[in-house]
N, C-alpha and C positions, 0 to 999 in steps of 0.2 A: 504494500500500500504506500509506503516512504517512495519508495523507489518512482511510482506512478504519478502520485501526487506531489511531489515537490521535484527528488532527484535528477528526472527525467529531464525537468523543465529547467536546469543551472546546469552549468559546466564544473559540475562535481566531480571526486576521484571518491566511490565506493568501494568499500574494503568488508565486505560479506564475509563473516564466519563458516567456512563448509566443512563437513568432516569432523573428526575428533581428535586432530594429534596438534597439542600446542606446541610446541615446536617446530613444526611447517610452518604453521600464521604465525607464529614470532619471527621466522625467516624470511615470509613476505614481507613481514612488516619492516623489518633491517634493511630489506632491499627499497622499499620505498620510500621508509625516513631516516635511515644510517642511523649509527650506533648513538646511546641518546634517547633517553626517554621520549615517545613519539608525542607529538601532539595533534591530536587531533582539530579539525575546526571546529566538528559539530559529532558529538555521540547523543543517537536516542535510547533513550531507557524508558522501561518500563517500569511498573510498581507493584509489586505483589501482594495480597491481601497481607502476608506476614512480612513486610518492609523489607522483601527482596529484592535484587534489582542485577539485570544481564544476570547470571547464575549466583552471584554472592548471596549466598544463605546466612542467615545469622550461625557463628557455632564454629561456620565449615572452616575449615583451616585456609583456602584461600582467600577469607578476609583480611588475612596476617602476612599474608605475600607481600614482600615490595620489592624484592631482586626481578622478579621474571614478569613480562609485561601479562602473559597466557596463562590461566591453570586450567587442569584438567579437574571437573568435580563430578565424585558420585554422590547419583541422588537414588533412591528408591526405583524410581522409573526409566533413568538413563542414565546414562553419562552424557557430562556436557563440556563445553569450553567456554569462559570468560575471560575476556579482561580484566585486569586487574584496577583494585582501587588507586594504585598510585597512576597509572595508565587513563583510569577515567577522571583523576580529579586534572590530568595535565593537559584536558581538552580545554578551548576557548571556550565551548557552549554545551551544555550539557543539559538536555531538553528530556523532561520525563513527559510521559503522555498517560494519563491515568482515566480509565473507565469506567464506571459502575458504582453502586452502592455498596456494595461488597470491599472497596477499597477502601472508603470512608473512614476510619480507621485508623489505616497506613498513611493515609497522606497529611492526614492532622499530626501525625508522627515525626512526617517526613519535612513539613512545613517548621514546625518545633526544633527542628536539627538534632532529633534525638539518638545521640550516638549510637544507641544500644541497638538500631537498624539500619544494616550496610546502606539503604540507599542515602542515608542522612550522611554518611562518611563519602559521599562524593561531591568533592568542593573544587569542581571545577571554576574559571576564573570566573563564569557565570552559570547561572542554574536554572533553566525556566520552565514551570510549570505548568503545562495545558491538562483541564480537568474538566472532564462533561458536569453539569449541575450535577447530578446522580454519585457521584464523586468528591465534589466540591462539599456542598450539602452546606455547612453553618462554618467550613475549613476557614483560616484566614486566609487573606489573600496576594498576598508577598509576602518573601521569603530576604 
């Protein structure tokens, strides 16, 4: 839907997650922004009903990553690959997009900057939040 609605439309360089070996994407990523904490211009995230955000679960040990831009995380249902918090706080803009009432919750969490949920631990240079009313609900509204 990014990719349709907005990406299409700018002369963007998209850098899609495929696969499951973080080591390959940390290879692409060396190749496209050399050694050097990459910066991103724009990472979107998501928001999980439990203040998760790209795969960082509260708990999981790749919260606590800061050497390797990638980790590899099991969850119950798959393995996955994330970026790392030091990797998403080093983006210029960092756009969470939150849905539903179901999140309502998480994002009064996440607006509070409540440490204790990975997404509130990414402080990139900017952070903005797009939130359906359904979402929103009584949340403040800057962060």
């Amino acid at each position: 839907m990014a990719t349709e609605t907005l990406l299409a439309r700018v002369p963007a360089r998209v850098h899609p997650m495929t696969g499951c070996d973080p080591e390959r994407y940390e290879a692409e990523l060396v190749a496209v922004f050399g050694p050097g904490l990459p910066r991103f211009d724009l990472v979107f995230l998501g928001l999980g009903e439990d203040g998760h955000t790209a795969s960082l679960f509260s708990g999981d040990r790749a919260t606590l990553e800061t050497e390797r831009w990638v980790a590899l995380v099991e969850r119950p249902d798959h393995r996955r690959m994330t970026l790392t918090l030091p990797v998403l706080s080093a983006a210029r803009v960092a756009a969470f997009l939150v849905t539903g009432r179901a999140k309502r919750a998480a994002l009064a969490r996440l607006l509070r900057v409540d440490p204790e949920i990975p997404a509130s631990r990414v402080a990139a240079e900017r952070v903005v939040v797009i939130a359906d009313p359904e979402a929103a609900g009584e949340a403040p509204r800057a962060r």
